[in-house]
Each structure stands twice: as structure tokens, then as C-alpha cells.
C-alpha positions as CSV (number, residue, x, y, z in Angstrom):
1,X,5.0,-7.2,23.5
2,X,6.1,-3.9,24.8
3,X,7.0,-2.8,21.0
4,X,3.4,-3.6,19.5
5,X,1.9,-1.7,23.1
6,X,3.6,1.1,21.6
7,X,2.7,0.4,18.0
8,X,-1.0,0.6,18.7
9,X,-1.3,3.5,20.5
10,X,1.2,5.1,18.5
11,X,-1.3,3.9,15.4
12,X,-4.3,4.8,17.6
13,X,-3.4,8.1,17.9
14,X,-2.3,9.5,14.8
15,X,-5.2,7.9,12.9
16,X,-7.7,9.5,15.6
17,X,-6.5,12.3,14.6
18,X,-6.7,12.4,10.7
19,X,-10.1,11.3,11.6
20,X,-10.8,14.4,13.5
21,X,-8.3,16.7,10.9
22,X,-10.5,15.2,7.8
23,X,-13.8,16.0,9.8
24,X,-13.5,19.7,10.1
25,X,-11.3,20.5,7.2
26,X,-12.6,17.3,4.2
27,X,-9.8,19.4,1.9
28,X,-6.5,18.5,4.2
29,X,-6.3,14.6,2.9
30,X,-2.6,15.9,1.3
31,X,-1.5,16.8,5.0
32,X,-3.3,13.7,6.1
33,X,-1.5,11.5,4.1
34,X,2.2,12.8,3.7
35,X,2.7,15.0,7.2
36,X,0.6,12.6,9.7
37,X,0.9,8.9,7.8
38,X,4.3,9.4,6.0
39,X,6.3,11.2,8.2
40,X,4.3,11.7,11.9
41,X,3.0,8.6,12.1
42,X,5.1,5.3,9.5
43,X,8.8,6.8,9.7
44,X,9.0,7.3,13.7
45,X,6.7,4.1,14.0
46,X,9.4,1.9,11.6
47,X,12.6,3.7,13.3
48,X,12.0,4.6,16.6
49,X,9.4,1.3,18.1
50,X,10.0,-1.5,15.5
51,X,13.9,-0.9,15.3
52,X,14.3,-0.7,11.4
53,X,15.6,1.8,8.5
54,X,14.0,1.7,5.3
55,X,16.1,1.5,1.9
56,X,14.4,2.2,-0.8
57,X,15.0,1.6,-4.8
58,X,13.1,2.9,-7.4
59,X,13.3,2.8,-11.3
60,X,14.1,6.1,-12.9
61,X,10.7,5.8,-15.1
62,X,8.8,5.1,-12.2
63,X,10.1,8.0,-9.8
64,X,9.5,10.1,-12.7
65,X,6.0,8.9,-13.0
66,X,5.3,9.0,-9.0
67,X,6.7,12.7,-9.3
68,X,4.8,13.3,-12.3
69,X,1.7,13.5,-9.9
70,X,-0.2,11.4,-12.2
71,X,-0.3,8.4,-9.9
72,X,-0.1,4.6,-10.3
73,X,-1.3,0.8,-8.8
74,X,1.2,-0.2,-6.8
75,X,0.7,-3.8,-6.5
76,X,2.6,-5.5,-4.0
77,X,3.8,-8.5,-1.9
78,X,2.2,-9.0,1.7
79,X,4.1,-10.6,4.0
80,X,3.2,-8.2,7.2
81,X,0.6,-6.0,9.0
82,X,3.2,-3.6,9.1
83,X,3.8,-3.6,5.0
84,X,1.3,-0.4,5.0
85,X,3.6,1.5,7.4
86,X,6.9,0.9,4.6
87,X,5.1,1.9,2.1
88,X,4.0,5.0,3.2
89,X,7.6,5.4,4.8
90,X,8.9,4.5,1.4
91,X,6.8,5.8,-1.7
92,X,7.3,9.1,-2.9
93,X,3.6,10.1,-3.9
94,X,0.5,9.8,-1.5
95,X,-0.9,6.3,-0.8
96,X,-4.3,4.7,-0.4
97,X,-5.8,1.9,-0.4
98,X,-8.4,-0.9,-2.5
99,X,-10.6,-1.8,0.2
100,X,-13.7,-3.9,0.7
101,X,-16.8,-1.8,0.4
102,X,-17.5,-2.7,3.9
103,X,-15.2,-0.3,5.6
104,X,-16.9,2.4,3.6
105,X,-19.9,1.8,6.1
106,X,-17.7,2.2,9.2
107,X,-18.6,5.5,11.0
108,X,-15.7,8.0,10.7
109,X,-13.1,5.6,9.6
110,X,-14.9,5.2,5.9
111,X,-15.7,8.4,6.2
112,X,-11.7,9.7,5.9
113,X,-10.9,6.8,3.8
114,X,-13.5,8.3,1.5
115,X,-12.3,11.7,1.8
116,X,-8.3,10.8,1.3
117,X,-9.3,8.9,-1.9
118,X,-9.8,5.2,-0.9
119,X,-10.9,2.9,-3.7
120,X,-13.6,0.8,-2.4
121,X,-14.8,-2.5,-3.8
122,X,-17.2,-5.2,-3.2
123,X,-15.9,-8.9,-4.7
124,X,-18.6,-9.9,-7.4
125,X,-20.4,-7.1,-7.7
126,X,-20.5,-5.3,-11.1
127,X,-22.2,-2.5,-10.1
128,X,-19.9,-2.0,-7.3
129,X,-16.4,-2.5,-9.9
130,X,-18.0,-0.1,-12.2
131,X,-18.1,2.6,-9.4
132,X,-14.7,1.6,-8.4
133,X,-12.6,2.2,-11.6
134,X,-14.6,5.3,-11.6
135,X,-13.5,6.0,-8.4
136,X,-9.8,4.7,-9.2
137,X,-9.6,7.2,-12.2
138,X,-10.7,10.0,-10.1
139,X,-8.2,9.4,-7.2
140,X,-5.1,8.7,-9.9
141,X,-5.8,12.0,-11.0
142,X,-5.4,13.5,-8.0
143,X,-1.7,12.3,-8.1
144,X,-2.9,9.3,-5.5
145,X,-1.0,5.9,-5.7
146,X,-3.5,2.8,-4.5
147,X,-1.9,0.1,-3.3
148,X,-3.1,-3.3,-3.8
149,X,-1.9,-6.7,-2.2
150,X,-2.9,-9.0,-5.0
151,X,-2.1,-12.0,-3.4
152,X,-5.4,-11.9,-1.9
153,X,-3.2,-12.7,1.9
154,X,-0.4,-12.3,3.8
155,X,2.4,-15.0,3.2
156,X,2.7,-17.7,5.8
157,X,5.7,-16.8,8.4
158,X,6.7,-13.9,6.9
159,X,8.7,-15.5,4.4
160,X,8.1,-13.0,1.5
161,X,7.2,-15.8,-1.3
162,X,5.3,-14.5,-3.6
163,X,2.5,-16.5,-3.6
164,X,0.5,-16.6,-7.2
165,X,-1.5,-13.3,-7.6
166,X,-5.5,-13.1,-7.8
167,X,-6.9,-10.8,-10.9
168,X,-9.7,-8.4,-8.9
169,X,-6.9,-5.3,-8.6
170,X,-5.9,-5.5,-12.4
171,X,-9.3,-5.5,-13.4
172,X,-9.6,-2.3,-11.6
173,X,-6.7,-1.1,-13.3
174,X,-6.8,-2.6,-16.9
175,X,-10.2,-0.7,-17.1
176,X,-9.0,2.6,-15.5
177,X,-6.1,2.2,-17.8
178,X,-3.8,2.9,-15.1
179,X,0.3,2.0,-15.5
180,X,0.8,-0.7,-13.0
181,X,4.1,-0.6,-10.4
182,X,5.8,-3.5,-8.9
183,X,7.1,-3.7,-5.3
184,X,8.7,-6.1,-3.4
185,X,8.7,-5.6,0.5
186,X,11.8,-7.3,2.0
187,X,12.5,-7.6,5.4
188,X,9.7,-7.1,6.7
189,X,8.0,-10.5,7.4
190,X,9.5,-11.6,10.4
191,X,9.4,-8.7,12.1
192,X,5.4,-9.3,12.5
193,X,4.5,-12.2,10.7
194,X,1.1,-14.0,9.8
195,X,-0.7,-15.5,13.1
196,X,0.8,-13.5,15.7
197,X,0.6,-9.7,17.1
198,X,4.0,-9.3,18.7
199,X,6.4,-7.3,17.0
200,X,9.9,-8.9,16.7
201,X,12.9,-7.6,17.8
202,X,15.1,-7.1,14.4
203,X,18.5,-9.1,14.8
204,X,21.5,-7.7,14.3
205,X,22.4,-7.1,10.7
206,X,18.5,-7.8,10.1
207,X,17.4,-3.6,11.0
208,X,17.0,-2.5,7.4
209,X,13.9,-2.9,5.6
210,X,14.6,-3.1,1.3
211,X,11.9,-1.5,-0.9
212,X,12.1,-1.8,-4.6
213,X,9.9,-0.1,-6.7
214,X,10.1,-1.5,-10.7
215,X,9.9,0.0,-13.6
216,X,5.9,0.9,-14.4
217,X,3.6,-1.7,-16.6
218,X,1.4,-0.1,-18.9
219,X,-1.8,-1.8,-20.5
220,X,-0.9,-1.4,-24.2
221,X,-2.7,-4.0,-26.5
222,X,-2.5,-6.6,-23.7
223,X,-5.5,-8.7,-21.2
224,X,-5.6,-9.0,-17.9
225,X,-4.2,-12.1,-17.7
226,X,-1.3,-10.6,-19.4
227,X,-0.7,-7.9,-17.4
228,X,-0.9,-9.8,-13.9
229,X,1.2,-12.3,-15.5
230,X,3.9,-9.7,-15.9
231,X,3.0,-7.9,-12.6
232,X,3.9,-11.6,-11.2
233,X,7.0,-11.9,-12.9
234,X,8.3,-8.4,-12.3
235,X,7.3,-8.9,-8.5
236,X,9.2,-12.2,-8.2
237,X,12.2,-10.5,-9.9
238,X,12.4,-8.0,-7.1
239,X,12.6,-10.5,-4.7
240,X,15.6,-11.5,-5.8
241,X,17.6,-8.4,-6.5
């Protein structure tokens, strides 16, 4: 328990304070999201409370493309609350996030979700998908990577199965036209799996974290269907390199 004591108010602090940073100067969401979540706030977090180095492997086409400053969808497993920490620790290019259109009406915290490039979404609205791929486009172009968790939930016990993936993200992203990365978070389940709040000590031989990133998918003449089916596939491959 003493690890996720520290986690929070390690978490509590640094976002407070891109809240504040965002609210007098709404043009420092690069310094927001590389100094304070990348390396202030996910790297010490990771290293120093949870106990773990990330490793990370990345595609030569796609860390050309994340460097490119063109950005991307990362779509991704979920297998931990603490998956949005690793990626941050581990992409090369800025991250945010799809979220439901509800946080958007959360005082300050929408606010500089808004303001870092969030993509926000409401499930079944059209109105409110045609405002997000708007949104999407605008945000990739500012060299932002969103990252999705298209399996809808986290998996059960951390086990990192990749459970089958729901199509709302590669809507978003088949209409935006936006090349589509696989990652595959491994490791990181049972450090703070589904159901519980307590982070896990790592056990020995257990402390590094594996990120791969795949090589991009691109929309070319395919559907959606097609496209998550690959995302799946490509996913599940990752698992098991």
C-alpha cells in the first residue's frame, strides 16, 4: 500500500500542476506533456515507487513516423491503470488520449485535456464523432500521438490477453485517415491489476517492463473491419515476441 500512497500523490502533484502550468500559459501543452508527464512525472513514478525499467522496441518505419512529427493512433492492450504511465515513459512523440466527452465537462481537468490536445468522444453520437475526427486530424497534426485502448477494458488479472477489440477508435481513425500503431504492454499487469489499488511489489527477475511498438497500419483501400482486424492480429503478434 505504501507504493500506491506514493503513487497518488506523486500523480496528484504533477497533474495539479500541468493544470495550473496550462492555465496561465494555454501554449506550454509541449512542456506539459514531455518535461512534467514523460520525464517528471511517468519515468521517476515507473523507476523509483513501482520498482520497474522500461524496454522499449520500436519498428524502424514507425520511429521514423513518431519522429516525423506527423503523429499516429497508438492502439493498445490494457492490462493496468498504470499502462498510461509506460506509455508516456516509453513513446517517443507526445501522447494523449480518446476520452469520453464527459471529462471534457470536468472543471480544470477538461480544461488542460483540451488544451494538450485530447480527443473527446461521446459513444453513439454522430454529431459528437464528427467533431472528434475533426479534432483527431487537428491534434495529429500537431505531431500528437492518441492512444486508444480498444479493448473497451482492462484484462482480468493482469494477464495481458488480448481480449477481442471494439471498432469506436478505428472509426475515428479510418475517417481521419490516420496510420494506425500497434503496442503491446508486457509486464505490466500484475504489477496493478484489474480490481485492486495496491501496487505490487515486482519479483525478482520480473522489474522490467517490455514495450513494443509495430510497424504503422495505414488505411489504403481497406474497411474498418479490416483494419481492426489487422490492428488485432499485429497486437497479438507482439505479445508474443
Amino acid at each position: 500500500m505504501l507504493r500506491s500512497f506514493f503513487a497518488i500523490v506523486s500523480s496528484a502533484f504533477w497533474c495539479g500542476l500541468a493544470i495550473v502550468v496550462l492555465m496561465f500559459s494555454p501554449k506550454s501543452s509541449d512542456f506539459v506533456l514531455i518535461k512534467l508527464a514523460k520525464n517528471r512525472w511517468s519515468r521517476p513514478l515507473l523507476k523509483w515507487i513501482v520498482g520497474v525499467n522500461v524496454e522499449v522496441e520500436i519498428d524502424g518505419a514507425t520511429r521514423a513516423l513518431l519522429e516525423s512529427g506527423k503523429g499516429a493512433v497508438l492502439m493498445a492492450n490494457h492490462a493496468s491503470f498504470l499502462d498510461i504511465n509506460v506509455a508516456f515513459a516509453a513513446c517517443p512523440a507526445p501522447i494523449v488520449f480518446l476520452a469520453k466527452a464527459s471529462i471534457r465537462k470536468v472543471p480544470f481537468i477538461g480544461g488542460a485535456n483540451a488544451r494538450v490536445g485530447t480527443v473527446f468522444v461521446e459513444r453513439g453520437n454522430k454529431e459528437s464523432a464528427r467533431k472528434a475526427i475533426s479534432s483527431l486530424e487537428s491534434t495529429l497534426k500537431k505531431g500528437r500521438c492518441v492512444l486508444v485502448f480498444p479493448e473497451g477494458t482492462r484484462s482480468d488479472n493482469g494477464s495481458g490477453v488480448v481480449r477481442p477489440f471494439k471498432k469506436g477508435g478505428f472509426h475515428l481513425a479510418f475517417n481521419a485517415e490516420a496510420p494506425i500503431i500497434p503496442v503491446y504492454f508486457k509486464g505490466v499487469g500484475p504489477l496493478l491489476p484489474k480490481g485492486t489499488f495496491a501496487i505490487r511489489k515486482p519479483k525478482r527477475g520480473d522489474d522490467i517492463i517490455k514495450v513494443s511498438f509495430g510497424a504503422p497500419i495505414f488505411k489504403k483501400n481497406g474497411t474498418v473491419n479490416s483494419l481492426m482486424n489487422e490492428c488485432q492480429t499485429a497486437v497479438e503478434s507482439l505479445s508474443h515476441s
